[in-house]
C-alpha positions in Angstrom: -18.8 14.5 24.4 -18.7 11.0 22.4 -16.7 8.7 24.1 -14.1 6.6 22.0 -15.4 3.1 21.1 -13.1 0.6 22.1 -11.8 -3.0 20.7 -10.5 -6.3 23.0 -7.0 -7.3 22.3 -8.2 -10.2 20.4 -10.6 -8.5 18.2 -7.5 -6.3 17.2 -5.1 -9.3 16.4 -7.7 -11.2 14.3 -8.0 -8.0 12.3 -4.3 -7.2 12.1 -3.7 -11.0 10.9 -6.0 -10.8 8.0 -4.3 -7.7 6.8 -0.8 -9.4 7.2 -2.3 -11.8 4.8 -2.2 -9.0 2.0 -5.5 -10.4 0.4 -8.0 -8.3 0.9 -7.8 -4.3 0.6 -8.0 -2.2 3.8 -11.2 -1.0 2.6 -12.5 -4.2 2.6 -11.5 -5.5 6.2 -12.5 -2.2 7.6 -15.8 -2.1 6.1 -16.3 -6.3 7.1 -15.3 -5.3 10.7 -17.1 -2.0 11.2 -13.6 -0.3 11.9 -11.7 2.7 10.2 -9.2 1.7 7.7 -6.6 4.1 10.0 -6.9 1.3 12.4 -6.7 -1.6 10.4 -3.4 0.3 9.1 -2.0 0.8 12.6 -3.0 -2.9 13.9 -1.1 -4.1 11.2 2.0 -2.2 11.6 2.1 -2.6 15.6 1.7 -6.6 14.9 4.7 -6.5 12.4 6.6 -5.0 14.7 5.6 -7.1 17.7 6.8 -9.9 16.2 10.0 -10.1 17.3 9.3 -10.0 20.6 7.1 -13.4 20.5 10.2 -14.8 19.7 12.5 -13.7 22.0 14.2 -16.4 25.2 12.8 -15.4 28.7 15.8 -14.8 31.2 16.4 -15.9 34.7 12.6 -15.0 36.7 11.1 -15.3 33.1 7.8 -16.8 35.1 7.9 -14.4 37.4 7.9 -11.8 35.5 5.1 -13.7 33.3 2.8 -14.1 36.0 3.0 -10.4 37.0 2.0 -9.3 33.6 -0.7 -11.5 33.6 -1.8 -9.9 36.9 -1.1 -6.6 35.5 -3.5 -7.5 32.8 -6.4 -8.6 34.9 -5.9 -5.9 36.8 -6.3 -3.5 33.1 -9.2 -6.1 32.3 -10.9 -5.2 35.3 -10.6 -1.2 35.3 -11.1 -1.7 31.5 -14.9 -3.4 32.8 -16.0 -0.7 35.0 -15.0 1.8 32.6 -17.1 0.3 30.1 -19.9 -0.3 32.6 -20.4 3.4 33.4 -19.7 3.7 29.3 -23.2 2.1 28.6 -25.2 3.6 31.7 -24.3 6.8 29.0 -24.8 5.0 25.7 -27.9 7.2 24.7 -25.8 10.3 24.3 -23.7 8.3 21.9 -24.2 9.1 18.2 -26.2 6.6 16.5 -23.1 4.7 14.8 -21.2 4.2 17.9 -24.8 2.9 19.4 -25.1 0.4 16.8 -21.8 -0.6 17.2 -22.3 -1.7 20.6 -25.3 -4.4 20.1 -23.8 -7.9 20.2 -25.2 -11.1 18.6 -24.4 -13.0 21.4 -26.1 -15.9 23.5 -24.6 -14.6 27.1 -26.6 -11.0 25.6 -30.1 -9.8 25.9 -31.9 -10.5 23.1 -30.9 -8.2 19.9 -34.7 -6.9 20.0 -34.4 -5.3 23.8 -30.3 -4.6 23.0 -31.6 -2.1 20.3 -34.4 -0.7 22.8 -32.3 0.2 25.5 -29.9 1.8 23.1 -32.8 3.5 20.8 -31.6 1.9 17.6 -33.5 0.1 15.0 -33.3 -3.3 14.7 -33.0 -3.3 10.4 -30.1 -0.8 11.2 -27.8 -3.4 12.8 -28.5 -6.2 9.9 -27.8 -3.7 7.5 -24.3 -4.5 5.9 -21.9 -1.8 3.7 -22.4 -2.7 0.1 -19.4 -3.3 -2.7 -18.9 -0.8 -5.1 -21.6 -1.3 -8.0 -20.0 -2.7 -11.1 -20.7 0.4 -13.4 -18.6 2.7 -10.8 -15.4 -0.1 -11.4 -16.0 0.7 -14.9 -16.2 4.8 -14.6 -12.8 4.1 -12.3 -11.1 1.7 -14.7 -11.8 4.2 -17.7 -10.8 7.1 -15.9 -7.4 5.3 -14.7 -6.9 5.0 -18.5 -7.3 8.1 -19.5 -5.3 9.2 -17.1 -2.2 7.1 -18.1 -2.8 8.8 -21.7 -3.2 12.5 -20.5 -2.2 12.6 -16.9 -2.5 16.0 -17.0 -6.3 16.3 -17.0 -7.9 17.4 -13.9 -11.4 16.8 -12.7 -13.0 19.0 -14.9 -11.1 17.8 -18.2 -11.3 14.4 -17.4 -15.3 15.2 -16.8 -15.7 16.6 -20.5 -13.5 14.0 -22.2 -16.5 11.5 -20.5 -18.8 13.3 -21.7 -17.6 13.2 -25.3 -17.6 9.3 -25.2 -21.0 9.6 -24.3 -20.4 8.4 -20.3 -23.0 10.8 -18.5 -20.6 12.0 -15.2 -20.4 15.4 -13.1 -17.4 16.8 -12.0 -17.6 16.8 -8.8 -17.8 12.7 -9.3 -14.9 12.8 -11.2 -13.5 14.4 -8.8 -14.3 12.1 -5.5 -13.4 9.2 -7.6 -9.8 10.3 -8.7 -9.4 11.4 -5.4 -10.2 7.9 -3.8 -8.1 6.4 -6.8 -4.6 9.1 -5.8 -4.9 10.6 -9.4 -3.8 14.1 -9.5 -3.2 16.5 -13.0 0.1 16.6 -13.3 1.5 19.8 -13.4 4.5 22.4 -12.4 3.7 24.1 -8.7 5.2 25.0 -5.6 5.6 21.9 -3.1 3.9 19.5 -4.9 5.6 16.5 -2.8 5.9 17.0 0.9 7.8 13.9 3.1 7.5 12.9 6.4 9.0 15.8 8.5 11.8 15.4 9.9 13.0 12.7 6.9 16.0 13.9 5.3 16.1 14.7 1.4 18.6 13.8 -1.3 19.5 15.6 -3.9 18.7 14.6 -7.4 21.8 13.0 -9.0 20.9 11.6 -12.6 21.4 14.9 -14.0 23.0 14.4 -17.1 24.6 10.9 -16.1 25.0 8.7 -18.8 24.0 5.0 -17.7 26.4 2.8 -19.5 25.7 -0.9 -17.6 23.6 -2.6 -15.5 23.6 -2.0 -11.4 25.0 1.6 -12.3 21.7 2.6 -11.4 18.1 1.2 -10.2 15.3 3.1 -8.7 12.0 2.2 -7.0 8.4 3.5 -7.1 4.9 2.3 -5.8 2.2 2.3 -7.8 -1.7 1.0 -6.7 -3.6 -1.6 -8.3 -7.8 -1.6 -8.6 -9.1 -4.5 -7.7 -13.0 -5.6 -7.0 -13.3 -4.3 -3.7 -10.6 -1.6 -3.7 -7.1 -0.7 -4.1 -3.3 -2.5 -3.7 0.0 -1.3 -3.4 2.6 -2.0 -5.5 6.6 -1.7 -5.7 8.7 -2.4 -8.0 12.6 -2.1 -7.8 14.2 -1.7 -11.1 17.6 -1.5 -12.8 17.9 1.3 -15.1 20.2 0.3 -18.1 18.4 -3.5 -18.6 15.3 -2.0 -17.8 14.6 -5.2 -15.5 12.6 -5.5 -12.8 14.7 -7.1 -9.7 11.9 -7.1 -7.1 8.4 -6.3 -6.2 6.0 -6.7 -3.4 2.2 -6.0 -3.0 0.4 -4.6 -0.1 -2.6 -3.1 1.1 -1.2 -0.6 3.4 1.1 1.9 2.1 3.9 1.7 5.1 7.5 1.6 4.6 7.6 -2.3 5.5 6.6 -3.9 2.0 9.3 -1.2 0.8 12.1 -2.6 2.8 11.4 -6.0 1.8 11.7 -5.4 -2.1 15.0 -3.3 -1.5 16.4 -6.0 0.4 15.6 -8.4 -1.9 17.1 -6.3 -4.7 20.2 -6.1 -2.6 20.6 -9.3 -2.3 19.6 -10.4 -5.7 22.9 -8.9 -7.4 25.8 -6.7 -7.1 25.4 -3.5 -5.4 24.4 -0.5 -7.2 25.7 2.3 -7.6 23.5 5.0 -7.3 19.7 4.1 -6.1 16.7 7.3 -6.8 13.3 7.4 -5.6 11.0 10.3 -5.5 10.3 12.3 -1.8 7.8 9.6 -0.5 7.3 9.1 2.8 8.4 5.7 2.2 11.4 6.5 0.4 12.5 8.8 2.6 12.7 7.0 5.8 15.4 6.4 8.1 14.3 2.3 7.6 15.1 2.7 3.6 17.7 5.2 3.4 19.5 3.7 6.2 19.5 0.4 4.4 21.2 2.1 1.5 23.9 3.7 3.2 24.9 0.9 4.8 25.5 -0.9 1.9 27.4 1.9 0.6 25.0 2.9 -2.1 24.6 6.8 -3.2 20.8 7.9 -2.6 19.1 10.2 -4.9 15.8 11.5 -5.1 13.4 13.3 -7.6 12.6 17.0 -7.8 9.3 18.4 -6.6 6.7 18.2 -9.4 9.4 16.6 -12.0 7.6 13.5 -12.7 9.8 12.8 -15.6 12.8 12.3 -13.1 11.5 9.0 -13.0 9.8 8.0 -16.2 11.2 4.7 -16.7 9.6 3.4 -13.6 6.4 5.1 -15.0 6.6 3.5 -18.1 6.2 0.2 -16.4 3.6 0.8 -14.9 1.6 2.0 -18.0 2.9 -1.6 -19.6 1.4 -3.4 -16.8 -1.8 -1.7 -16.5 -2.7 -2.1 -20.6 -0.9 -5.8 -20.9 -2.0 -7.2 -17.3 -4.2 -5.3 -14.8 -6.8 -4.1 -17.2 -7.3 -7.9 -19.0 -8.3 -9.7 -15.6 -10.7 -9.1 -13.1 -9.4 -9.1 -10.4 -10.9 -9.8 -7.2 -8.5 -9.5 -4.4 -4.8 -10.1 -2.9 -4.2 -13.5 -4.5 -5.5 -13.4 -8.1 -3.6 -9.5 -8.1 -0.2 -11.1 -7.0 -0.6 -14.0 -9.4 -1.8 -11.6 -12.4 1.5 -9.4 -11.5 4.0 -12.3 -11.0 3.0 -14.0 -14.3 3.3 -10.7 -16.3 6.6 -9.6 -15.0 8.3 -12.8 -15.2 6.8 -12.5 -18.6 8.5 -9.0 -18.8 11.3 -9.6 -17.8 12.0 -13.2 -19.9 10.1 -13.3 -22.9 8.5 -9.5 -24.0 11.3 -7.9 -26.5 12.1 -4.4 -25.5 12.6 -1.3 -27.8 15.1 0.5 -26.3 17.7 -3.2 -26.1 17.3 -3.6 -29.6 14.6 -5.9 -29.6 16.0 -8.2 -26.6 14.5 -8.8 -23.0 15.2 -7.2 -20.4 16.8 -10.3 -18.9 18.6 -10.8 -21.8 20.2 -7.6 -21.6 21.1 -7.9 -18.0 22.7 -11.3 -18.5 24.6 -10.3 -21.9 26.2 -7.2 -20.1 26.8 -9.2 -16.8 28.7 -12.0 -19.4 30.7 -9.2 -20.6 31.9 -7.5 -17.5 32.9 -11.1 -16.3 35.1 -11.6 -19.5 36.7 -8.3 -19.5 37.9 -8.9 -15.6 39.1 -12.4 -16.9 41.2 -10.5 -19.6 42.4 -8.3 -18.0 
């Protein structure tokens, strides 16, 4: 049986720090570390979370208790050396991955010629390096990601023969493996389409005939992802319902529940309280770290139906806006040029692009005229 291949506490933090940075894709890190993107997820999270306790004051026998965690962890580093010892006296009945994965390009090592000897690998093997995706699959991805925000009900085999038509030679079954790594998925009625976290509570659906009538009455969140070069971002976008104006955002590339938080807090904070907030079933959404938030702040939760993606559309709408109007004019390469792209076109949003539906003002505008109101009125009365 394979043994599991293990990483040095170091190794782990370097990797966790440069996805706390948020500018380059988990893809991308994984693939430049030779690690699954599971773990780059799961570093990442425990580092967030550890954190706090960097910070923390040491009490009465602080050293004390310092030095006998240190011991504790030479005494780890030392079991953790003779289990790795007997690891490589085994190392041929390894699978050829995990064989590679254990040559080092070190000067305390043997030589990478007689490293790959003793572990039966070839030598072009380990200088071989995982290359980006090719510029004409980006294109096949970006045009399916469009026609996908026209018909979103096409499946694999309809979005295949709509290719086909524009003369882009594609299978199916590459339609399909793209749209899957992409999270596209025909939309359409069935049983259970969204399933949350188990054991996350769910909220009915309270927009039901509701007529929205002024700002902070309403505002609802949703996450969206974001193609870049070398992979994908996560984005999302708090948004009040009546001014159509977007109060927050963050960008990540994990989807936790963390980024999430920080955009609802930020919301919270960046006006009056709403009244009612919706979301679909998301994991994210449905967590005891979001909802909980809510209910302290007194705010009523509501959530979308199973496969009722129209509970949500004006959140949806934005996200077809920013595609056409931002994403899809720039090329965009990783973290930093996606959160400058994003930040430029929703303070453009939000400040200078007229909206329809508020007779031809910004949403700002509308948020502010309303807000201007509501204070008079008080002041009257």
């Amino acid at each position: 049986m394979a043994k599991r291949r293990r990483f040095t506490a170091k190794f782990k933090a370097r990797v966790a720090l440069e996805a706390l940075r948020e500018e380059r894709t988990v893809q991308r890190i994984a693939a430049r570390h030779a690690v699954h993107p599971n773990q780059v997820s799961q570093w990442k999270r425990k580092a967030r979370e550890g954190l706090e306790e960097v910070f923390e004051r040491r009490g009465p026998g602080g050293a004390r208790r310092k030095a006998e965690a240190e011991t504790q962890a030479l005494h780890a580093k030392i079991g953790q050396l003779v289990v790795e010892r007997d690891f490589l006296k085994n190392a041929r009945s390894l699978s050829r991955r995990q064989r590679l994965a254990l040559v080092r390009a070190e000067p305390s090592a043997p030589s990478l010629r007689r490293q790959c000897q003793l572990l039966a690998v070839g030598r072009s093997s380990w200088y071989y390096r995982p290359q980006p995706v090719d510029a004409a699959t980006l294109a096949l991805q970006r045009r399916i990601d469009e026609l996908y925000l026209q018909y979103p009900f096409y499946g694999s085999r309809q979005m295949s023969r709509h290719l086909r038509r524009e003369g882009i030679v594609v299978g199916r079954h590459r339609v399909r493996r793209l749209m899957r790594r992409m999270g596209l998925e025909a939309i359409y009625r069935k049983p259970r389409t969204s399933e949350p976290q188990p054991g996350h509570r769910i909220y009915p659906y309270l927009l039901g005939g509701l007529a929205i009538q002024h700002p902070y009455q309403v505002e609802c969140a949703d996450i969206t992802y974001i193609p870049t070069a070398h992979g994908f971002l996560y984005l999302v976008a708090v948004m009040d319902w009546h001014s159509r104006s977007v109060l927050s955002w963050r960008l990540s590339n994990t989807m936790d529940v963390a980024f999430c938080a920080e955009a609802l807090e930020e919301a919270l904070r960046s006006g009056p309280r709403p009244e009612i907030f919706n979301t679909d079933q998301g994991s994210q959404f449905t967590s005891e770290a979001f909802t909980g938030r809510l209910e302290a702040a007194g705010v009523r939760v509501s959530m979308d139906g199973r496969g009722r993606c129209m509970d949500n559309i004006f959140s949806e709408r934005l996200w077809r806006s920013l595609q056409y109007e931002a994403v899809y004019l720039h090329a965009l390469r990783d973290g930093l040029a996606a959160r400058r792209v994003i930040g430029e076109w929703i303070a453009f949003y939000n400040e200078v692009r007229p909206h329809s539906a508020l007779d031809g003002r910004t949403p700002q505008e509308a948020l502010q005229a309303t807000d201007t109101a509501a204070a008079r009125r008080a002041r009257d009365s």
